[in-house]
N, C-alpha and C positions, 0 to 999 in steps of 0.2 A: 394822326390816325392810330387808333392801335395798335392793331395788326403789325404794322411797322414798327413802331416803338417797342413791341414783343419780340419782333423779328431782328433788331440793330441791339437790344440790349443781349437777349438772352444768348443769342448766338454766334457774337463776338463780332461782330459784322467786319471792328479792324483790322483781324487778322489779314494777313498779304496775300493767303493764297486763295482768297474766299472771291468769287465772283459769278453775283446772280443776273440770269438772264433770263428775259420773259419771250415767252413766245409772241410773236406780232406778226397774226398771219391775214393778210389781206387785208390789214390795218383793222380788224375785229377787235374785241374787247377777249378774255379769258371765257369768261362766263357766257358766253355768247352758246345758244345751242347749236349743235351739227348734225346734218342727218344721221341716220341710223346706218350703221356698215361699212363709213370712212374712216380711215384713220383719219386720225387726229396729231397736229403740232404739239407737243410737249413745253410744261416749262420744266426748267430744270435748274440745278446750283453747279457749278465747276469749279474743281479742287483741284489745280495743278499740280503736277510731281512737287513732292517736299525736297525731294535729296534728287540733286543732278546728278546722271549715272555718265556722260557721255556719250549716251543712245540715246537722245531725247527721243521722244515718241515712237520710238522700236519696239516697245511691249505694249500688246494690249490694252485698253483701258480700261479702268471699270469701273461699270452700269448699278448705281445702288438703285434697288427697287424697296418700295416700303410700304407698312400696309396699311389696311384699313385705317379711316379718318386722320391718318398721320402724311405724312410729305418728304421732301428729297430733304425742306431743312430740321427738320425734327431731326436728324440723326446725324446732323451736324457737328455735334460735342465728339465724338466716336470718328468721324471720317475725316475731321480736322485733324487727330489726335497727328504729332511729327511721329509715331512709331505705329502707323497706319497705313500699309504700301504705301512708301513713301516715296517709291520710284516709280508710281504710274500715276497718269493721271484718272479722277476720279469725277464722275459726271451722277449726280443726285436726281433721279427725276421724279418730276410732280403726272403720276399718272391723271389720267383723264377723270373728270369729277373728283379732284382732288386738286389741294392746294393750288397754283396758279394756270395750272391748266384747261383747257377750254371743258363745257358740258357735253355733256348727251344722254342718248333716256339711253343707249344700249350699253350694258356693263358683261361680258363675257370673257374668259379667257383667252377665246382665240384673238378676240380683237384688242386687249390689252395687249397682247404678246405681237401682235399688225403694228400697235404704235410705237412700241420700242423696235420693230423693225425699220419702221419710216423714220426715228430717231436718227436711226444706224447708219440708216443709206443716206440723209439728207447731210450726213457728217460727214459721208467718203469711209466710216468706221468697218472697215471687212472682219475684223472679229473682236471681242471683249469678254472681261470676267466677266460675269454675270451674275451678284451679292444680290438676297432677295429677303426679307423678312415678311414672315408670315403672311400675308394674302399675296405680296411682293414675291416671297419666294413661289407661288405659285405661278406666282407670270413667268418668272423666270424658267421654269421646268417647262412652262408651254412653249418659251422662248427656244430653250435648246431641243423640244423634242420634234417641234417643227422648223425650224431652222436652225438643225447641228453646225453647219457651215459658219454659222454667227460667234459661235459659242467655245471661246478656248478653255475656259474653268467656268465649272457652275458652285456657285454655295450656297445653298441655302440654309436659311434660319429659323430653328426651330418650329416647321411645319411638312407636313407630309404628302405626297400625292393622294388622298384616300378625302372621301366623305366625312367630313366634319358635322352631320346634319343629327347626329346619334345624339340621342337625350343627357349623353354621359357628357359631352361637350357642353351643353346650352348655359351652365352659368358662368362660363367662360369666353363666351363669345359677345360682339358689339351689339350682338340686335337689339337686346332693349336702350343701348345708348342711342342708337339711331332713332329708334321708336319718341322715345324723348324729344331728339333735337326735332322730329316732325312732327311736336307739339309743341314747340315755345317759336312762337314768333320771335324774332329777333329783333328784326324793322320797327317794333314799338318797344323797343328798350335802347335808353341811350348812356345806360351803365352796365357794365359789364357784370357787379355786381346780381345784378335785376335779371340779366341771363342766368346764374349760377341760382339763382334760386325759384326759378321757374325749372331748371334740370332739379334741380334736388323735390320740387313740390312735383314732379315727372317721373320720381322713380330709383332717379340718379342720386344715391345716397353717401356712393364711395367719393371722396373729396378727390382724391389722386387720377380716378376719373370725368370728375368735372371739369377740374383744373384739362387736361387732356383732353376735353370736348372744346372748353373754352380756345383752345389755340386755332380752331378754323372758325374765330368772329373776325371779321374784316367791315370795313366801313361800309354801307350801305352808298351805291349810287343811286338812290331815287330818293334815300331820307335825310339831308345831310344832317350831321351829331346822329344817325341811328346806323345799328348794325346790321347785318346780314349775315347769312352762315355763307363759309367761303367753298365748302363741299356740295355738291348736290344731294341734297340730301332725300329728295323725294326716286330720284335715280339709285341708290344706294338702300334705299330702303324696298324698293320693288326688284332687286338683283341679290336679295341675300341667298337664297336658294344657289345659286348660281356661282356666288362669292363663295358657297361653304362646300360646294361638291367641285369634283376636278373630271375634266372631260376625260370619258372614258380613250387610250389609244389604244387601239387593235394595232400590233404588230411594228410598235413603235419603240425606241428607246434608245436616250443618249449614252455614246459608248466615251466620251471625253473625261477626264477628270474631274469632279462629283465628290465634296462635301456636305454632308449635313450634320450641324451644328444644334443642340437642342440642349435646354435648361432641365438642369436635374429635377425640381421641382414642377417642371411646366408636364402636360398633359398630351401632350401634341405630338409628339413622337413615342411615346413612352408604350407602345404593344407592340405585339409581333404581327399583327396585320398592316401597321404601319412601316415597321420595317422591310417585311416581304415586299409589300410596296414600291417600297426605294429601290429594293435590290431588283425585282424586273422591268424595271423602265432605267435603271438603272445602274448599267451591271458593274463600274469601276467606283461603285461610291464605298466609301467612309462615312464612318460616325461618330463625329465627337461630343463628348458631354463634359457643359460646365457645371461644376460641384456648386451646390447651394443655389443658383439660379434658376430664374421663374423665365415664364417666354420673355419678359424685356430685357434679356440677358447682354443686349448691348448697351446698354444703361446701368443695366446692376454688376455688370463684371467687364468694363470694357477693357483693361489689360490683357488678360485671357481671350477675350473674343481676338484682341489686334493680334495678339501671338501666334494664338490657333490658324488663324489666317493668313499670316505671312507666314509660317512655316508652311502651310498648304502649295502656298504659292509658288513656296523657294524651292520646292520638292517635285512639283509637279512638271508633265511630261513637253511644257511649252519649249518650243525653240524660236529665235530669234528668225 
């Protein structure tokens, strides 16, 4: 298959501390749809402590959230790295209509931010970092501003509390990739080729984004040799509105320890209604900025992202 052959080559599958677990709930398939308003069982990747400290499991753990059509293992290369908290452990998850995760037609904040709850609790986990990039780091801000109690350090990555829906954003955002993937049937291509060039005769003309659409084709169960897109994409294409605005909080605001992270060339952080932003839902955050980075700034500078964030960590107000 694939998907898998993508998934064991690119991202080292040998490493020791790598170990993926699929959700199996009720004995259901992933892709299986759920009603509207449940949480949902996650899948997710788990990255044991690299460096034993003699507190095994005394520190929080921490929750990578990731975004749009990407997954817990997309960020793999980065969360593996040995000089990546290497002292805690690290749980990747695959939000809902994404990578192995179960469907559903409902995509909102609140209820992304319900399933890393149900995550939490199904784990015994009473509080965790909470790492979020770009749609990710929005869950996570939902994460701690409706459940502070969960939330010992929040980070997120270069995206902001504020409405993304501004014209000044739009050639920067997924929606025409999505618009694409809900034009190339998949199921009647059984090269992967044959996909990449139905997104490019789509629209999709940037290679670096193809290739990056291509990572959620997975093997079709009803055509065997054909593929399927492994995201919901008809779900994800009716929730962009949704996806690019952040629920308004009246009188809300996490007062815990609060990085945000943002690429000196990326867009997404870079005004001061953005940063206001930060600073009142947010009143103990920081801002750091990687020089010469774009938003994929844990891709394009991953030394400096791992830095930035273990210092955070090592400085921050947690107690044992």
């Amino acid at each position: 298959m694939l998907c898998r052959r993508w998934l064991l080559g690119f991202h080292g599958h040998q490493n020791k501390f790598l170990k993926t677990f699929r959700s199996l709930c009720m004995g259901t398939e992933s892709s299986e749809n759920h009603s509207p308003g449940v949480s949902l069982p996650l899948s997710y990747t788990e990255i044991p402590e690299k460096r034993q400290t003699g507190i095994a499991n005394a520190k929080p753990p921490v929750i990578f959230l990731h975004g749009v059509l990407a997954s817990g293992t997309t960020y793999y290369s980065v969360l593996s790295r040995d000089d990546f908290v290497s002292d805690r452990r690290i749980y990747a998850l695959d939000l809902r209509n994404h990578g192995s995760s179960p469907h559903s037609s409902l995509m909102n904040y609140g209820i992304f931010a319900e399933d890393v709850r149900r995550f939490l609790m199904d784990r015994g986990i009473s509080r965790s970092v909470i790492i979020g990039h770009s749609m990710g780091g929005k869950v996570g801000m939902t994460v701690a501003l409706e459940y502070p109690q969960l939330v010992s350090e929040l980070i997120v990555v270069d995206l902001a509390p504020i409405d993304y829906s501004d014209p000044i954003f739009e050639k920067n955002l997924p929606t025409d990739a999505i618009i694409a993937m809900s034009k190339v049937n998949a199921e009647s291509c059984t090269e992967r080729w044959q996909v990449d060039d139905l997104l490019k005769q789509n629209g999709v003309q940037n290679k670096r984004v193809r290739d990056f659409i291509l990572e959620n084709l997975t093997a079709s169960d009803v055509y065997p040799g054909h593929f399927k897109w492994r995201v919901n994409v008809s779900a994800l294409l009716e929730s962009m509105d949704r996806i690019l605005e952040f629920p308004i909080q009246r009188g809300k605001a996490y007062y815990g320890p609060t990085l945000f992270i943002r690429g000196e060339r990326s867009i997404y952080v870079m005004n001061s209604v953005a940063e206001q932003a930060i600073r009142d839902l947010f009143p103990n955050a920081t801002i750091e900025t990687i020089a010469g980075a774009g938003h994929w700034l844990t891709a394009e500078e991953p030394e400096k992202f791992c830095t930035i964030v273990n210092n955070f960590l090592s400085n921050s107000n947690w107690k044992c």
